[in-house]
N, C-alpha and C positions, 0 to 999 in steps of 0.2 A: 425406763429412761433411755436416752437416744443418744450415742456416742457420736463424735466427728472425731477427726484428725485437720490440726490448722497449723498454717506454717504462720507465725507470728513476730513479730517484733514487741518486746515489751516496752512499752510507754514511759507509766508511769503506776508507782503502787502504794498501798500504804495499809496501816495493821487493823485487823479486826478480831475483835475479842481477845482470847491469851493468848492463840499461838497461830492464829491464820494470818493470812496475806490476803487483800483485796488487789487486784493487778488490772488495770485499764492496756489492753493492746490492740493492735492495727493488726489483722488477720487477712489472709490474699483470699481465702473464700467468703469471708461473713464479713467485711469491714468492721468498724469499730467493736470490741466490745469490754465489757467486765466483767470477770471472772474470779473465780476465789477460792486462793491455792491452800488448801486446811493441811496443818500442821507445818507449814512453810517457814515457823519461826524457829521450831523447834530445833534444839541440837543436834545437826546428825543428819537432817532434812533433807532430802536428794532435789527439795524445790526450794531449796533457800535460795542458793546463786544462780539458779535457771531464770528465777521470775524478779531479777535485778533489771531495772530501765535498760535500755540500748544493747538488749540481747536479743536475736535472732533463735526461734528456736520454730521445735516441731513440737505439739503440743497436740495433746489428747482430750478430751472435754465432754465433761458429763453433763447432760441436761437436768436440774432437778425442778422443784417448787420453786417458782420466782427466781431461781438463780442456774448458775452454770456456774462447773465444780473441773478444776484442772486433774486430773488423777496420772498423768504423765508427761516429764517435757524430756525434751531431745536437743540437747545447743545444738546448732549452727553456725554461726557465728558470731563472738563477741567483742570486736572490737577493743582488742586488750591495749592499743597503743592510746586510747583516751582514755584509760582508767591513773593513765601516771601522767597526764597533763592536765592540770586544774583547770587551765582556760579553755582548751580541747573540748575537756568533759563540760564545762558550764554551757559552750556553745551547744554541745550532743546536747545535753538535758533543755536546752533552751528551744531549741528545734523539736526535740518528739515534743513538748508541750501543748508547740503548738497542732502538731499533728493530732495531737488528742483534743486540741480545741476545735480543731477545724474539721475531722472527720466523721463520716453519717455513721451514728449507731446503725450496724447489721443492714449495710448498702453495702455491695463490693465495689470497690475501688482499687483493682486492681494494679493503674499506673501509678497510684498515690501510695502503696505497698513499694513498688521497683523503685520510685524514684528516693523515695525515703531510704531506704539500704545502701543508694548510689552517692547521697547527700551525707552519709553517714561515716563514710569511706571517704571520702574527700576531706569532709571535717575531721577524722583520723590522722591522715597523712600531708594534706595539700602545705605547702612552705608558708602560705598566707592565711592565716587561719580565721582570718575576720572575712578573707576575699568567697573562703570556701562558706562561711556562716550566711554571707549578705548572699550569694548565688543560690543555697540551697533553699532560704526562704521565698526567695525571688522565683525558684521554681514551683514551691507549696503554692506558692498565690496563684502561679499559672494555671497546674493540676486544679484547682479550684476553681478556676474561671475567676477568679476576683483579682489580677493581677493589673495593677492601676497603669495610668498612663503618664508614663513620667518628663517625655520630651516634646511632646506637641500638645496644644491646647486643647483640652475636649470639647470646647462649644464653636472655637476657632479655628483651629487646626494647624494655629502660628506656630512654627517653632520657636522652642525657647531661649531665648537671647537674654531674659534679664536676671539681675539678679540683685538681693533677692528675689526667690518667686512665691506668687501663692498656689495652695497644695488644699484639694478640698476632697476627702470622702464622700461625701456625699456625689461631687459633681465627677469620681470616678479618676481625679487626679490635677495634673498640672493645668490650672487656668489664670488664664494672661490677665495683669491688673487691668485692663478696660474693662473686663464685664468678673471680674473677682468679686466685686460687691455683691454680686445676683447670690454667691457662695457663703450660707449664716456658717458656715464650721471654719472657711478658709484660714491659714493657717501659712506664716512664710518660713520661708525656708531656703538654703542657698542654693542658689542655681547648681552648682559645680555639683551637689550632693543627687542632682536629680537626674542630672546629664552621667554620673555613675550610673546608677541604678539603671537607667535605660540601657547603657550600654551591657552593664550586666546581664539584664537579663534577656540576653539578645544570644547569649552565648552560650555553648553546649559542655562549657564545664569551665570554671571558676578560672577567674584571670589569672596570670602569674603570680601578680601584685597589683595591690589598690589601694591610691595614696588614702580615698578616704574613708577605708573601711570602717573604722569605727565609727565615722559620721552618720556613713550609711544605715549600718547597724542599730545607731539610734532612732533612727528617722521610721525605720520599718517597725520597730517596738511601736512607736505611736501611730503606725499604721493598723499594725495586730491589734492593739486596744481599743481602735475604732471596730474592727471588726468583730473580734472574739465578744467583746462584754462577757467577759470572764476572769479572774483572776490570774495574772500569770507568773508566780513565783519564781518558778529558776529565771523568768526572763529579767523579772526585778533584780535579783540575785546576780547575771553577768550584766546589767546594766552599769552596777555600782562596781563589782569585780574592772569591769573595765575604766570608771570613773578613779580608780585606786594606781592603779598599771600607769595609766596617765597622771597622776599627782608623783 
């Protein structure tokens, strides 16, 4: 069996059998993978709190039959100022999700690693914490190449002046009612929310303040869901978190 050493970010995990961990993380050599931390539940576990989501670590890995087996982690760093802010941590947990929905099983993705740690530090400390949420996904789409167009029209190239507007995945983003009909998914949405987002994600790190952060924030969840087709729990989770904060 064939040993690495992977500097990791844990994702996301959950249990198998009595007393292992299954752990999904973003590695700077091997892009995504899952791996499976045995005896991680145990009492005493020296991989109990290593192989917790939104930890940074160094991490040792054994190749076996069909799987890969953790046999050492090393923190790095963990991010200890979201573990005492519920909305902090919901945003973290909402964001690696989607990192683990969006990135390539064992492709390295090396910018998609840096930027992820830099997205994770900001949603830690930034004063706006929806501004740092809405920036950091806005970058994931970037790193991805799937990052929509939100202030000019993609078949027209009008900018956009109206509002409501329509908003089509399929057509790659903002398109002006004259030819929206051509668009079966179109989908409106308010101007001002789109004219955010564009200027977001124009910028090299999270605004000060953004009146429509949590607008925004909605708007990219049903962005990711056209994307991912995949379930997105924590994202469900600070949807309603936020839908609560507002009542």
């Amino acid at each position: 069996m064939a040993d690495s050493t992977l500097h990791a970010l844990i994702l996301r995990r959950w249990d198998r059998g009595e007393s292992d961990r299954r752990v999904t993380i973003l590695t700077r050599e091997r892009g995504r993978m899952d791996v499976i931390a045995r005896g991680a539940r145990k009492s005493g576990s020296r991989l109990a709190s290593s192989t917790e989501p939104l930890n940074f670590v160094r991490m040792q890995v054994t190749e076996g039959k069909g799987a890969s087996f953790v046999t050492q982690v090393e923190p790095i760093r963990a991010f200890q100022g979201l573990r005492t802010d519920y909305v902090r941590l919901s945003v973290a947990l909402a964001y690696a999700e989607l990192v683990a929905v969006i990135a390539h099983h064992e492709l390295i993705q090396e910018e998609m690693f840096d930027q992820a740690e830099t997205a994770l530090a900001f949603i830690e400390r930034h004063p706006d914490i929806c501004a740092a949420g809405v920036w950091s996904e806005l970058k994931l789409l970037d790193v991805e190449g799937v990052l929509p167009q939100f202030a000019e029209c993609v078949q027209t190239g009008v900018s956009l002046q109206e509002n409501p507007a329509y908003f089509s995945h399929s057509a790659g983003g903002y398109v002006h009612s004259s030819v929206a009909h051509e668009a079966a998914d179109r989908v409106l949405v308010e101007g001002k929310v789109l004219i955010s987002l564009a200027r977001c994600a124009e910028m090299s790190q999270p605004p000060p303040r953004m009146a429509l952060g949590e607008e925004c924030l909605r708007f990219l969840f049903r962005v990711w869901q056209d994307i991912a087709h995949a379930p997105m729990p924590a994202h469900e989770a600070l949807m309603k978190l936020l839908q609560m904060n507002r009542a």
